[in-house]
N, CA, C and O atoms as a Maestro MAE file, in Angstrom:
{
 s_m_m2io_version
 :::
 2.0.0
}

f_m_ct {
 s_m_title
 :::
 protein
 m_atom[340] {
  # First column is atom index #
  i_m_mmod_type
  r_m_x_coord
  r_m_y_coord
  r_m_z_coord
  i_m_residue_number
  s_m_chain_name
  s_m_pdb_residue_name
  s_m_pdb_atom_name
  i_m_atomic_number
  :::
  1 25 145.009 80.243 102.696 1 A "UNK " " N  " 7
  2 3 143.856 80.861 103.319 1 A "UNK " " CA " 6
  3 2 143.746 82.279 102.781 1 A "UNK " " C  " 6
  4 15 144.665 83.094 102.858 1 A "UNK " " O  " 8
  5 25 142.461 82.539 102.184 2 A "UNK " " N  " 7
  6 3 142.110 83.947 101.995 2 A "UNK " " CA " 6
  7 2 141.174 84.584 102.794 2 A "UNK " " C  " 6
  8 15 140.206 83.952 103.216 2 A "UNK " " O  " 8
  9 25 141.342 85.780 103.060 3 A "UNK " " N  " 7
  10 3 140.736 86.601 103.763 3 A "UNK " " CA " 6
  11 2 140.711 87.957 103.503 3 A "UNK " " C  " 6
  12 15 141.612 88.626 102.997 3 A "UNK " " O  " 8
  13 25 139.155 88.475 104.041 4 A "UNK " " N  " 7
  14 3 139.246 90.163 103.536 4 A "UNK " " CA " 6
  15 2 138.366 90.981 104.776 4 A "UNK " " C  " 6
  16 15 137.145 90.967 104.935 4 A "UNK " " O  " 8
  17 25 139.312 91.634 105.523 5 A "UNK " " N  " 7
  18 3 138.618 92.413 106.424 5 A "UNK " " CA " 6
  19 2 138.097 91.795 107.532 5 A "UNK " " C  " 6
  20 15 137.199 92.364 108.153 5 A "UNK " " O  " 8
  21 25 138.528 90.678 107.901 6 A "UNK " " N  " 7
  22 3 138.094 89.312 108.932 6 A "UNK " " CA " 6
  23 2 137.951 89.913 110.513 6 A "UNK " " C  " 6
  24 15 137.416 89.335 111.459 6 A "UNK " " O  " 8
  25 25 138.552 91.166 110.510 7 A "UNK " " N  " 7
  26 3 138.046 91.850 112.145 7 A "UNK " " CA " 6
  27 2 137.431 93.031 111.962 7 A "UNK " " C  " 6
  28 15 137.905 93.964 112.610 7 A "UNK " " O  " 8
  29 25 136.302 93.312 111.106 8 A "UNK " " N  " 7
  30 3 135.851 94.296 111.284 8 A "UNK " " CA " 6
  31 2 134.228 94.427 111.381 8 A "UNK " " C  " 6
  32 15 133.631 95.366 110.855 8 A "UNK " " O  " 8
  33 25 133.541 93.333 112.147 9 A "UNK " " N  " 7
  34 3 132.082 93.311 112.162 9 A "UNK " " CA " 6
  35 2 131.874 92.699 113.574 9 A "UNK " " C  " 6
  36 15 132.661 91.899 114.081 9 A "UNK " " O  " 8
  37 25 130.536 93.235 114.263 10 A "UNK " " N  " 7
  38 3 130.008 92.938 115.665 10 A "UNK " " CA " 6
  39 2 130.145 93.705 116.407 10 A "UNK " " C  " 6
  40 15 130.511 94.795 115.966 10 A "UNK " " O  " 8
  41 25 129.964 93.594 117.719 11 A "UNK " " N  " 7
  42 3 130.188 94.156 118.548 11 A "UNK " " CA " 6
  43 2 131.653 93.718 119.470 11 A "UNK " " C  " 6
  44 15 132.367 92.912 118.873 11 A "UNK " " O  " 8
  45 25 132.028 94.054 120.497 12 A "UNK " " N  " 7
  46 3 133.112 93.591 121.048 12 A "UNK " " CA " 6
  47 2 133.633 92.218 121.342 12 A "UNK " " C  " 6
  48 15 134.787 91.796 121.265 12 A "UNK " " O  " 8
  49 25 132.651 91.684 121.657 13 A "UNK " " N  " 7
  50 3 132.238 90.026 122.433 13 A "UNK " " CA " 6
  51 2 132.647 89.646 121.558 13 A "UNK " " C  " 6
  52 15 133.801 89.223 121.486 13 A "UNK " " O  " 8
  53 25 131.615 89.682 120.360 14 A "UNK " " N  " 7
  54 3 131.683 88.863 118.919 14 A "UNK " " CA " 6
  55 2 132.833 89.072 118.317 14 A "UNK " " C  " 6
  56 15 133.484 88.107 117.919 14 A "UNK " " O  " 8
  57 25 133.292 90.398 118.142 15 A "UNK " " N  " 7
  58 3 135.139 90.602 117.579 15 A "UNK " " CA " 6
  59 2 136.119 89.492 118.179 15 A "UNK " " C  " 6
  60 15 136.777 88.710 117.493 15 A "UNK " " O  " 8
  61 25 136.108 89.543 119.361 16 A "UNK " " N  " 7
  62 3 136.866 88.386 120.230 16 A "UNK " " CA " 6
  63 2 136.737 87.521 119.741 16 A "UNK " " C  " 6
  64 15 137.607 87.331 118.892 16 A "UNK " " O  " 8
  65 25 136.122 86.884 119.810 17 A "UNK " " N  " 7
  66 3 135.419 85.469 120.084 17 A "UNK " " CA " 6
  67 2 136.026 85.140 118.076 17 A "UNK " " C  " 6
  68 15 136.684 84.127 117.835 17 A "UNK " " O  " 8
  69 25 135.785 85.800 117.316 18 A "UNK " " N  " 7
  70 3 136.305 85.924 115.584 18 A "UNK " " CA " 6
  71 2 137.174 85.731 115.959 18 A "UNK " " C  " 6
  72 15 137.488 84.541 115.910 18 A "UNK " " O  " 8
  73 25 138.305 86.804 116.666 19 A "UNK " " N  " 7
  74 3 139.665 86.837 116.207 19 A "UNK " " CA " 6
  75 2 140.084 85.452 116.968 19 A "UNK " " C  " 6
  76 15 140.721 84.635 116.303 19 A "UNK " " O  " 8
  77 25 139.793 85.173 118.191 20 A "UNK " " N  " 7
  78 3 140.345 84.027 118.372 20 A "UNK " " CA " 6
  79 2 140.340 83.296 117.261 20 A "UNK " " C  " 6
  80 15 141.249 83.278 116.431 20 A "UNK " " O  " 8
  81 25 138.862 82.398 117.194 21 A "UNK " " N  " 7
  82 3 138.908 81.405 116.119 21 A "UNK " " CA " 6
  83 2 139.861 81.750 114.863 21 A "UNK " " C  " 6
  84 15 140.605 80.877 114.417 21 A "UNK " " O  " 8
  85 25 139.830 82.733 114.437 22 A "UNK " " N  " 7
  86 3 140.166 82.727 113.056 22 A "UNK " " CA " 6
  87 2 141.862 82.817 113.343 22 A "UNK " " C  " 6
  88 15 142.629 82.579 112.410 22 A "UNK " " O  " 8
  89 25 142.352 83.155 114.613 23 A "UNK " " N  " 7
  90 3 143.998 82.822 114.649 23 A "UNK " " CA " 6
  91 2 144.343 81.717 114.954 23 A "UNK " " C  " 6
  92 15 145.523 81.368 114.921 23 A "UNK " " O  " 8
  93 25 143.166 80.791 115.388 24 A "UNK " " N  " 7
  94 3 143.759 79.182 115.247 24 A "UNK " " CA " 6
  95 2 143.628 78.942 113.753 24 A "UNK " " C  " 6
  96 15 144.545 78.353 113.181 24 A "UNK " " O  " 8
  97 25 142.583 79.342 113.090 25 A "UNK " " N  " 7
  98 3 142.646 78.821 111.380 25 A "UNK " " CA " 6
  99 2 143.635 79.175 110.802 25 A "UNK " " C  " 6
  100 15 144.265 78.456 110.025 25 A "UNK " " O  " 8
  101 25 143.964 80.527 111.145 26 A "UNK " " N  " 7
  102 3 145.286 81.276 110.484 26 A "UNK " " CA " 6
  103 2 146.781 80.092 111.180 26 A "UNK " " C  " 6
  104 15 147.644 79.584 110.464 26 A "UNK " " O  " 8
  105 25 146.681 79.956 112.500 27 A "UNK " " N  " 7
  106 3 147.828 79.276 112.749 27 A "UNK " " CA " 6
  107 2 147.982 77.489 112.042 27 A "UNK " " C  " 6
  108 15 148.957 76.738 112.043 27 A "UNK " " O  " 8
  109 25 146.954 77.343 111.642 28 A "UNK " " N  " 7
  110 3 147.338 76.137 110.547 28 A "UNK " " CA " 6
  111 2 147.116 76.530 109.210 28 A "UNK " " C  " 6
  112 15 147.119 75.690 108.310 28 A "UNK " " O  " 8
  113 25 146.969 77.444 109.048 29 A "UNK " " N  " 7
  114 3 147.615 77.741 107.485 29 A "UNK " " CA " 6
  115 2 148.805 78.027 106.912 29 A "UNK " " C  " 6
  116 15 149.590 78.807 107.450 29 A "UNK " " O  " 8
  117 25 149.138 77.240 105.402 30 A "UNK " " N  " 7
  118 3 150.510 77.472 105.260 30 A "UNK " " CA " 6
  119 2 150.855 78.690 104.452 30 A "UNK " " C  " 6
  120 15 151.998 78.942 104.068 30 A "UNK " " O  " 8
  121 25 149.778 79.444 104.213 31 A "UNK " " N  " 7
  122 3 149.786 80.579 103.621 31 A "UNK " " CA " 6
  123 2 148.671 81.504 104.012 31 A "UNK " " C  " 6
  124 15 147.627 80.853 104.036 31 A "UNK " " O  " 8
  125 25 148.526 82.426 104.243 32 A "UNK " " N  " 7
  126 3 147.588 83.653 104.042 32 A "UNK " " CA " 6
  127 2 147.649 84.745 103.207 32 A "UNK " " C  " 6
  128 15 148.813 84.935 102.854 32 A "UNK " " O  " 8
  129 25 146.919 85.494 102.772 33 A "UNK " " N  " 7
  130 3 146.443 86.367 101.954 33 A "UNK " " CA " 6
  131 2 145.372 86.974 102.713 33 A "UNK " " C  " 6
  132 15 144.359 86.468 103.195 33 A "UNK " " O  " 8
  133 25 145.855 88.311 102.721 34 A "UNK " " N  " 7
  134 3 144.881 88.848 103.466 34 A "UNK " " CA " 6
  135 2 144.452 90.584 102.711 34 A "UNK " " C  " 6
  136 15 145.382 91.326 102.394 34 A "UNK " " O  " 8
  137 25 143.564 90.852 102.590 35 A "UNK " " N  " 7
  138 3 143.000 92.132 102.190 35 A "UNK " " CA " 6
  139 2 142.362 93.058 103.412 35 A "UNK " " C  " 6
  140 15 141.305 92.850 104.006 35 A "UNK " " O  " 8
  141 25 143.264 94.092 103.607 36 A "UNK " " N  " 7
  142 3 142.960 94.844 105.142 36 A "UNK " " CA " 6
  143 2 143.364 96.552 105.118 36 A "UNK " " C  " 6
  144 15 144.527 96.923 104.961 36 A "UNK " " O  " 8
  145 25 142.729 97.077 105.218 37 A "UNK " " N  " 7
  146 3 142.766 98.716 106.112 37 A "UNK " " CA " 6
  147 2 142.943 98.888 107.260 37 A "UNK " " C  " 6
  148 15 142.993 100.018 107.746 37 A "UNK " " O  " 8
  149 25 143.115 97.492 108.138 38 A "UNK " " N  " 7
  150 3 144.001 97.337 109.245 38 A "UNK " " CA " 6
  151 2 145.591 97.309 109.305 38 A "UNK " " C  " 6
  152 15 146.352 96.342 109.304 38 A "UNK " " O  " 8
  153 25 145.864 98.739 109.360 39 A "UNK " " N  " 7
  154 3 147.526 98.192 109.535 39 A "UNK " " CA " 6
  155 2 148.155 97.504 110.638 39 A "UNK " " C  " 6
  156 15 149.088 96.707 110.737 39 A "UNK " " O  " 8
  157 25 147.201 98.166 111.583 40 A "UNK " " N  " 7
  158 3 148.025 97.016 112.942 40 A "UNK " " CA " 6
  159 2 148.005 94.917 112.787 40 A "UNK " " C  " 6
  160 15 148.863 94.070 113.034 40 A "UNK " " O  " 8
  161 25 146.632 94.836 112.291 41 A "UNK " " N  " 7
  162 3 146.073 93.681 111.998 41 A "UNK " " CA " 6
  163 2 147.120 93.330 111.155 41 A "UNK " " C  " 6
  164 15 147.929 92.565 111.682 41 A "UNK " " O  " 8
  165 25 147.396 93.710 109.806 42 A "UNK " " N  " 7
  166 3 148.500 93.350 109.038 42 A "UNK " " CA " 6
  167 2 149.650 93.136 109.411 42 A "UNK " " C  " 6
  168 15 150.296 92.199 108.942 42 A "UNK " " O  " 8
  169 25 150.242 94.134 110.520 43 A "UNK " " N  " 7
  170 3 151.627 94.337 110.617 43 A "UNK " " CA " 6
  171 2 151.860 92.706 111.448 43 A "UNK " " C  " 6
  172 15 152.800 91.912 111.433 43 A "UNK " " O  " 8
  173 25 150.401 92.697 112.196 44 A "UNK " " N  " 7
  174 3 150.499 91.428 113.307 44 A "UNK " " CA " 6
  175 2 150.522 90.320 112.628 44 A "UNK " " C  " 6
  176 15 151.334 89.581 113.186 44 A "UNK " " O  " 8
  177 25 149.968 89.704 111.531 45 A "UNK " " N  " 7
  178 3 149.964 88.240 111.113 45 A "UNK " " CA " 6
  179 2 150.790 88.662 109.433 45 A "UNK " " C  " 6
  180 15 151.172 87.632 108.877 45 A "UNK " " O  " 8
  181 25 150.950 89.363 108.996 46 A "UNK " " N  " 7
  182 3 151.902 89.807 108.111 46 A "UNK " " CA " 6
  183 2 153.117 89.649 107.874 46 A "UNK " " C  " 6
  184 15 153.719 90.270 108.750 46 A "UNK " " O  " 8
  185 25 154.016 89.041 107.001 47 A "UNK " " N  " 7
  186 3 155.365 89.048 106.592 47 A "UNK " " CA " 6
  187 2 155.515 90.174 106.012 47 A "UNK " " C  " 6
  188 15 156.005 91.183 106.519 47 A "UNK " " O  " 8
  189 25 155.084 90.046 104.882 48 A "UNK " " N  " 7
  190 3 155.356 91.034 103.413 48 A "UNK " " CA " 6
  191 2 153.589 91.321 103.092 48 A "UNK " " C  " 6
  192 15 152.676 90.496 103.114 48 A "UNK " " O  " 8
  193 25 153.533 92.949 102.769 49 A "UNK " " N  " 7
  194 3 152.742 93.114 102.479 49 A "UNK " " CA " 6
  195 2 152.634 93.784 100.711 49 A "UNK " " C  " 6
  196 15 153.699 94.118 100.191 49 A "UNK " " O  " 8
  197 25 151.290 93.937 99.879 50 A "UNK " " N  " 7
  198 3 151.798 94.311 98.890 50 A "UNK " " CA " 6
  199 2 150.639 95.753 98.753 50 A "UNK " " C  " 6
  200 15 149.435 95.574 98.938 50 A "UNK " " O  " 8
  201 25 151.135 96.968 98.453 51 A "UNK " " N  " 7
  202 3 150.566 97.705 98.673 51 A "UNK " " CA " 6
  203 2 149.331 98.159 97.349 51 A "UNK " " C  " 6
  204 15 149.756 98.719 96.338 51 A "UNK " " O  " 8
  205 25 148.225 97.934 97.456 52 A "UNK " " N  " 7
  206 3 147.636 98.719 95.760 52 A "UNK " " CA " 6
  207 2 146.833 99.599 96.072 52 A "UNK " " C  " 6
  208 15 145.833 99.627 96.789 52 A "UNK " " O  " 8
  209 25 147.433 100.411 95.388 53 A "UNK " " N  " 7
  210 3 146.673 101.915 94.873 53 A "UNK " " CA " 6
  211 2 145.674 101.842 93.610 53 A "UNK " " C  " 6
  212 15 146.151 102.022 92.490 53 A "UNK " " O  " 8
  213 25 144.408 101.604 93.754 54 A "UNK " " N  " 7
  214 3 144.017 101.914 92.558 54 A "UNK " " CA " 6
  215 2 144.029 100.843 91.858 54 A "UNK " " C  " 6
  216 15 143.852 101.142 90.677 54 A "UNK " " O  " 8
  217 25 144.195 99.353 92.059 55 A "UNK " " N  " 7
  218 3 144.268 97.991 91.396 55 A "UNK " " CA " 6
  219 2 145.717 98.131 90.949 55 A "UNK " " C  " 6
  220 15 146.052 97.179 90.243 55 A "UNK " " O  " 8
  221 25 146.530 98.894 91.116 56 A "UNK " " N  " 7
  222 3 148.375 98.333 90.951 56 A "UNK " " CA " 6
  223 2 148.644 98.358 92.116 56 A "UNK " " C  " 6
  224 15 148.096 98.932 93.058 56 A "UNK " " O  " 8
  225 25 149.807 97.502 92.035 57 A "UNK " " N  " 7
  226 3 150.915 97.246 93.047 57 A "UNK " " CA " 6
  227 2 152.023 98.946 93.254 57 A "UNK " " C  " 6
  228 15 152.961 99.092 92.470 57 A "UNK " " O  " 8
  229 25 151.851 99.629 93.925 58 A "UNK " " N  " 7
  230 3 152.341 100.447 94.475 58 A "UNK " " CA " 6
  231 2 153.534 100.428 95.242 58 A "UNK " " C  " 6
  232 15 154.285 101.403 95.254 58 A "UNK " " O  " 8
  233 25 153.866 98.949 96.158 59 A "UNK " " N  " 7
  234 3 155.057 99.369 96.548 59 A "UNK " " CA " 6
  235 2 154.734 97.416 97.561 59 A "UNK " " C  " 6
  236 15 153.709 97.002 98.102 59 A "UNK " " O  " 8
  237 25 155.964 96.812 97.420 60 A "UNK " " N  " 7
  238 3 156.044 95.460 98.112 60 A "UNK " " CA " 6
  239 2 157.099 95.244 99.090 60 A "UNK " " C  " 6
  240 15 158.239 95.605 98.795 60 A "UNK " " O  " 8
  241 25 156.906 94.793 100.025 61 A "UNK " " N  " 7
  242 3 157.869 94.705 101.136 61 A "UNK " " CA " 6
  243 2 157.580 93.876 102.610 61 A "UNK " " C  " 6
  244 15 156.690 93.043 102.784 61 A "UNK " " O  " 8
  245 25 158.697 94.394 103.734 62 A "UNK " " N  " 7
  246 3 158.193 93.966 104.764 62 A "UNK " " CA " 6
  247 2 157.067 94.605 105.547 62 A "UNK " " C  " 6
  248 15 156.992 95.740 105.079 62 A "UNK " " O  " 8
  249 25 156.326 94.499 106.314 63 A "UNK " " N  " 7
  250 3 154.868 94.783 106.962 63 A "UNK " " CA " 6
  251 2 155.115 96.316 107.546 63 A "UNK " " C  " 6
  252 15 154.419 97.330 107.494 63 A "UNK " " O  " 8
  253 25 156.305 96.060 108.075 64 A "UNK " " N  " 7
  254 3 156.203 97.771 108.796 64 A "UNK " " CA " 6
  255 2 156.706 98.613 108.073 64 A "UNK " " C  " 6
  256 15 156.698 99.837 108.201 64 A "UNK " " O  " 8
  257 25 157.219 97.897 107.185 65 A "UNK " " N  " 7
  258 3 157.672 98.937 106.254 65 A "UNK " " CA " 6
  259 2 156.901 99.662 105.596 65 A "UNK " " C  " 6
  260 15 156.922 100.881 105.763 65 A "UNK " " O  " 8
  261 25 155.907 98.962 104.553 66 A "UNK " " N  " 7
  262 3 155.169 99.228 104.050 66 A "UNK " " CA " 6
  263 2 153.871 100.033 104.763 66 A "UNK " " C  " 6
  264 15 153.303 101.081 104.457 66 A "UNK " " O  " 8
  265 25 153.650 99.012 105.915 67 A "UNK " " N  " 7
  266 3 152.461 99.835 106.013 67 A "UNK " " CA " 6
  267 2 152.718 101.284 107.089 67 A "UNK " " C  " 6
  268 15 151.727 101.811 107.594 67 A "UNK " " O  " 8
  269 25 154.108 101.834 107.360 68 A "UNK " " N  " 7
  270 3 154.857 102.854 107.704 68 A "UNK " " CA " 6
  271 2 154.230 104.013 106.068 68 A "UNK " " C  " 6
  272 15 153.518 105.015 106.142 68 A "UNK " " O  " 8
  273 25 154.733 103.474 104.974 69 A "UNK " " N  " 7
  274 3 154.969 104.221 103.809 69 A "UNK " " CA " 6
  275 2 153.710 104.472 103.272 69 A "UNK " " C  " 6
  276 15 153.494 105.296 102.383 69 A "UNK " " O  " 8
  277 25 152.652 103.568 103.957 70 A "UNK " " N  " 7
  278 3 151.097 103.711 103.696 70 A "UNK " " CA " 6
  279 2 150.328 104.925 104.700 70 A "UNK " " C  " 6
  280 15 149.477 105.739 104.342 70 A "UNK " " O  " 8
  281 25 150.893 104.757 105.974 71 A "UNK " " N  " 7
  282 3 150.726 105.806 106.708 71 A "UNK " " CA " 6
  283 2 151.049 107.028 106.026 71 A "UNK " " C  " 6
  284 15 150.227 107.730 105.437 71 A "UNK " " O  " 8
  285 25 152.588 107.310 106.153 72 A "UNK " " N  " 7
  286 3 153.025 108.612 105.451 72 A "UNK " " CA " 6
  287 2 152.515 109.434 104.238 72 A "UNK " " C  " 6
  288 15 152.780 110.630 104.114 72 A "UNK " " O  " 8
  289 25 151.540 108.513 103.072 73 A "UNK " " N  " 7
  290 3 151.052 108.744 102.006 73 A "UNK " " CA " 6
  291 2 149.809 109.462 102.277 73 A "UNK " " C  " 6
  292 15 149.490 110.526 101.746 73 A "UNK " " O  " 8
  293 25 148.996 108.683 103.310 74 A "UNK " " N  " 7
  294 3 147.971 108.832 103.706 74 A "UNK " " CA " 6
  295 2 148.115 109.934 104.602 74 A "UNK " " C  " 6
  296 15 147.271 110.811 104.423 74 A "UNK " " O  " 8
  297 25 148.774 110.101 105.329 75 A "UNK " " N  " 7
  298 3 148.677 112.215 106.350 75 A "UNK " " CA " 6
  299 2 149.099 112.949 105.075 75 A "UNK " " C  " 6
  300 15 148.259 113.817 104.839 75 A "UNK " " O  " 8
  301 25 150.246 112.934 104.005 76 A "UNK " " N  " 7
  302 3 150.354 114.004 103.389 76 A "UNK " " CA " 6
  303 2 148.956 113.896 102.233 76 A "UNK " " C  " 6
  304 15 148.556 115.013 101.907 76 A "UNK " " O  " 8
  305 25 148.499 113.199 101.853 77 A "UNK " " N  " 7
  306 3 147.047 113.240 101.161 77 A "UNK " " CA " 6
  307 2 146.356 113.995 102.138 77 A "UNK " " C  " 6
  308 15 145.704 114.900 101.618 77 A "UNK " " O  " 8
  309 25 146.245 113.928 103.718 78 A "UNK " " N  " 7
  310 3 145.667 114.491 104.095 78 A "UNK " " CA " 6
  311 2 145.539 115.553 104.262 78 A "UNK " " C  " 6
  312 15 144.415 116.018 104.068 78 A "UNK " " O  " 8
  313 25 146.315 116.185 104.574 79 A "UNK " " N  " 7
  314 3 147.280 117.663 104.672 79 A "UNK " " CA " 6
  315 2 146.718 118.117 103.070 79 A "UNK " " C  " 6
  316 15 145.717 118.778 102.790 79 A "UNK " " O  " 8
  317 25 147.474 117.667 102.389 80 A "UNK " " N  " 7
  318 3 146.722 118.143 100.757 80 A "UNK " " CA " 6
  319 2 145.336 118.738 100.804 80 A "UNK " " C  " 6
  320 15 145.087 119.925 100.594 80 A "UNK " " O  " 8
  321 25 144.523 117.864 101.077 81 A "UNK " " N  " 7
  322 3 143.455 117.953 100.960 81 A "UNK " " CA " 6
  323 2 142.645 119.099 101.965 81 A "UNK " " C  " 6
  324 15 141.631 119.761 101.746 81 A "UNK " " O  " 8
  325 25 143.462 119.036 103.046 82 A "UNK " " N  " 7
  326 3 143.172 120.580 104.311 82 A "UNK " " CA " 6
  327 2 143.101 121.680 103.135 82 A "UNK " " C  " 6
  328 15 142.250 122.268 102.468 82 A "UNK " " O  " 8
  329 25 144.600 121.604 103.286 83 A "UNK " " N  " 7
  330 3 145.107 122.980 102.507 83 A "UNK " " CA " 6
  331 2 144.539 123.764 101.148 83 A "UNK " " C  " 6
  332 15 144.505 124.932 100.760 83 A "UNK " " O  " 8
  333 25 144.132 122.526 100.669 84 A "UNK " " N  " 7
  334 3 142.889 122.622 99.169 84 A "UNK " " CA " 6
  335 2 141.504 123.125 99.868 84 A "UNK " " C  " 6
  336 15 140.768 123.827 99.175 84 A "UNK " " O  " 8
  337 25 141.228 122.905 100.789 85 A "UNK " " N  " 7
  338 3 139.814 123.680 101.241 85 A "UNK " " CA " 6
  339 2 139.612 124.932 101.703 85 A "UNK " " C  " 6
  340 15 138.475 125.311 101.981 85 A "UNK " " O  " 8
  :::
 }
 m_bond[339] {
  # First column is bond index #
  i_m_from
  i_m_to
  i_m_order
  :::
  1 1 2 1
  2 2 3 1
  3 3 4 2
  4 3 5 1
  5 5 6 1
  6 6 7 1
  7 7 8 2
  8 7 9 1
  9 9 10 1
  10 10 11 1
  11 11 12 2
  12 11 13 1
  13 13 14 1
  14 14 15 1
  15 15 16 2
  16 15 17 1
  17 17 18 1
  18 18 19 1
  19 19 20 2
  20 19 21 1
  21 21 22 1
  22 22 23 1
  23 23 24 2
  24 23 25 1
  25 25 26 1
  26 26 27 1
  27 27 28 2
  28 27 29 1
  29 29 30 1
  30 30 31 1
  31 31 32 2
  32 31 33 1
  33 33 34 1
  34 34 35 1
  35 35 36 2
  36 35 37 1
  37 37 38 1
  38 38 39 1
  39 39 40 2
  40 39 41 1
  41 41 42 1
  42 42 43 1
  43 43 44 2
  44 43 45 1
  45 45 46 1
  46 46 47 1
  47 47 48 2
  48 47 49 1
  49 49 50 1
  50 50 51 1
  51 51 52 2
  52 51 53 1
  53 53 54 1
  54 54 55 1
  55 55 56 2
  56 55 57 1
  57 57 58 1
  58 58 59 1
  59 59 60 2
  60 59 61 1
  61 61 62 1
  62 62 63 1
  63 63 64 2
  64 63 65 1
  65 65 66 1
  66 66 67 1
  67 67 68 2
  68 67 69 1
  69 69 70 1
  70 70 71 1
  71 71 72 2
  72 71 73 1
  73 73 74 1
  74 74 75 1
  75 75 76 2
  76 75 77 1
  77 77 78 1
  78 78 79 1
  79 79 80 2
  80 79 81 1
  81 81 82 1
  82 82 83 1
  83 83 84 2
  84 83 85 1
  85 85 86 1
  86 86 87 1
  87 87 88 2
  88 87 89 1
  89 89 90 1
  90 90 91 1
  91 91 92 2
  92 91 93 1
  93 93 94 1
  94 94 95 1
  95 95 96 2
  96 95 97 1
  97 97 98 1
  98 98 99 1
  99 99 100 2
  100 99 101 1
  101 101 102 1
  102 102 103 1
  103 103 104 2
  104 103 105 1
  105 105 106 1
  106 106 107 1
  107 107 108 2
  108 107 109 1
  109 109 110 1
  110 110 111 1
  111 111 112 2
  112 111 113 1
  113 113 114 1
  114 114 115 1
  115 115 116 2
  116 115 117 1
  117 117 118 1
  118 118 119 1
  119 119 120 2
  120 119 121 1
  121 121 122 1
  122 122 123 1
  123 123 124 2
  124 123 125 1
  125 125 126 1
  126 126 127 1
  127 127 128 2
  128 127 129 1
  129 129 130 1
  130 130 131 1
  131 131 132 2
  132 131 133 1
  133 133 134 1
  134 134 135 1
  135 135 136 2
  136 135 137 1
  137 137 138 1
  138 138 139 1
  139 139 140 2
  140 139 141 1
  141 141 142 1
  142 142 143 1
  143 143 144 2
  144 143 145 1
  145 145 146 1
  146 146 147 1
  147 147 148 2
  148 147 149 1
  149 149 150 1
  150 150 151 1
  151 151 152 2
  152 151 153 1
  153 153 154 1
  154 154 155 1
  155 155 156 2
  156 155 157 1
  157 157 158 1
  158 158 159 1
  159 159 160 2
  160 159 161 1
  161 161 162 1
  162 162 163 1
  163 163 164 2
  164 163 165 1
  165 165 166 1
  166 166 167 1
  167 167 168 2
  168 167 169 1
  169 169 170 1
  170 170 171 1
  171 171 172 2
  172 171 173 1
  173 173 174 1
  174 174 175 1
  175 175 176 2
  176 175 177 1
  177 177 178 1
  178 178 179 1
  179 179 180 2
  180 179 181 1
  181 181 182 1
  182 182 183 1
  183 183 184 2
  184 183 185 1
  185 185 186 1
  186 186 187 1
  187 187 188 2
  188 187 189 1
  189 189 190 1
  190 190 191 1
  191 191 192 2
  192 191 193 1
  193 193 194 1
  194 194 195 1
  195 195 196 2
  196 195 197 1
  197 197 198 1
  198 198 199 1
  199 199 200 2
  200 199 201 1
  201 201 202 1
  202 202 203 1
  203 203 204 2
  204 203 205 1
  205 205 206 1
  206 206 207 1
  207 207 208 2
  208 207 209 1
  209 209 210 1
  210 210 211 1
  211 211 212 2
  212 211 213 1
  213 213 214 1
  214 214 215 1
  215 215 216 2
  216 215 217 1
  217 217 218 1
  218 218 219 1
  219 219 220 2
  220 219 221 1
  221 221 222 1
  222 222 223 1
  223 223 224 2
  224 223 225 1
  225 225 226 1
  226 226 227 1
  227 227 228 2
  228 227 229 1
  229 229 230 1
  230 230 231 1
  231 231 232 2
  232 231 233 1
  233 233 234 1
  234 234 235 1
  235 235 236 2
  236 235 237 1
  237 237 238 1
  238 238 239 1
  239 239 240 2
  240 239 241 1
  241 241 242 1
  242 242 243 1
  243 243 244 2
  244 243 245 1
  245 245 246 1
  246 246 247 1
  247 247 248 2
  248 247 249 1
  249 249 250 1
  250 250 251 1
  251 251 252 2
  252 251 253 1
  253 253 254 1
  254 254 255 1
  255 255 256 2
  256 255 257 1
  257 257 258 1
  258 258 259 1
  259 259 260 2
  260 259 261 1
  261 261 262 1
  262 262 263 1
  263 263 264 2
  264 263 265 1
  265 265 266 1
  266 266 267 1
  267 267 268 2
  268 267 269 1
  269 269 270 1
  270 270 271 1
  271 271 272 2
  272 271 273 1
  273 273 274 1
  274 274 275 1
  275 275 276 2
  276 275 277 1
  277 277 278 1
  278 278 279 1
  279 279 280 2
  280 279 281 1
  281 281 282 1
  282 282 283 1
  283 283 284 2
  284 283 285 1
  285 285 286 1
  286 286 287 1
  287 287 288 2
  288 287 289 1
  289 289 290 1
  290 290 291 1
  291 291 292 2
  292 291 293 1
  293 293 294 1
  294 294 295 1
  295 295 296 2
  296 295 297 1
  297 297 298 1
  298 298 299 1
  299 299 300 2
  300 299 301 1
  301 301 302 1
  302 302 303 1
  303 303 304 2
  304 303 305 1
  305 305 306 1
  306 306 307 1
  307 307 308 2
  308 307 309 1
  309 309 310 1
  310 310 311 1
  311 311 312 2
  312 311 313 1
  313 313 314 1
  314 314 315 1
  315 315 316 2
  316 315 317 1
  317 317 318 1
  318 318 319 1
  319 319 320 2
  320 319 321 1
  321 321 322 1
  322 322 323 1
  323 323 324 2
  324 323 325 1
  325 325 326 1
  326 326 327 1
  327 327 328 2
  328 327 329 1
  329 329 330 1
  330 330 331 1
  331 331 332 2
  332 331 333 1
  333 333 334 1
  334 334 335 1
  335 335 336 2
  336 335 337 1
  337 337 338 1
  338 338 339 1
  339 339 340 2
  :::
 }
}
């Protein structure tokens, strides 16, 4: 099963009502692939995630790990970018 961004459209009702369905589809799949800027979403139906920066692979692992090391990248980019203004 592929997927990209599968909880991020509607209003509340309609979010629900997605995520259900789509975690029974997900729970009979023997694989997923998923493309997300949700880290919580990831960390939740996620084993191993693979991180890309820029179309490379940046960094592969377990879910919290990674998306821990995605966080951390992302405040000091942020901070950078304060301090540059």
């Amino acid at each position: 099963l592929v997927v990209d961004e599968i909880f991020s459209a509607g209003d509340l009702a309609f979010q629900e009502k997605a995520r259900r369905r789509m975690m029974n589809v997900i729970d009979k799949a023997s694989i997923l692939i998923m493309a997300s800027h949700d880290l919580v979403t990831l960390a939740e139906l996620c084993d191993r995630v693979i991180w890309l920066d820029h179309g490379r692979i940046r960094d592969v692992g377990p879910a919290d790990e990674i998306t821990a090391k995605y966080q951390e990248h992302m405040q000091i980019a942020a901070e950078r970018a304060a301090a540059a203004a």
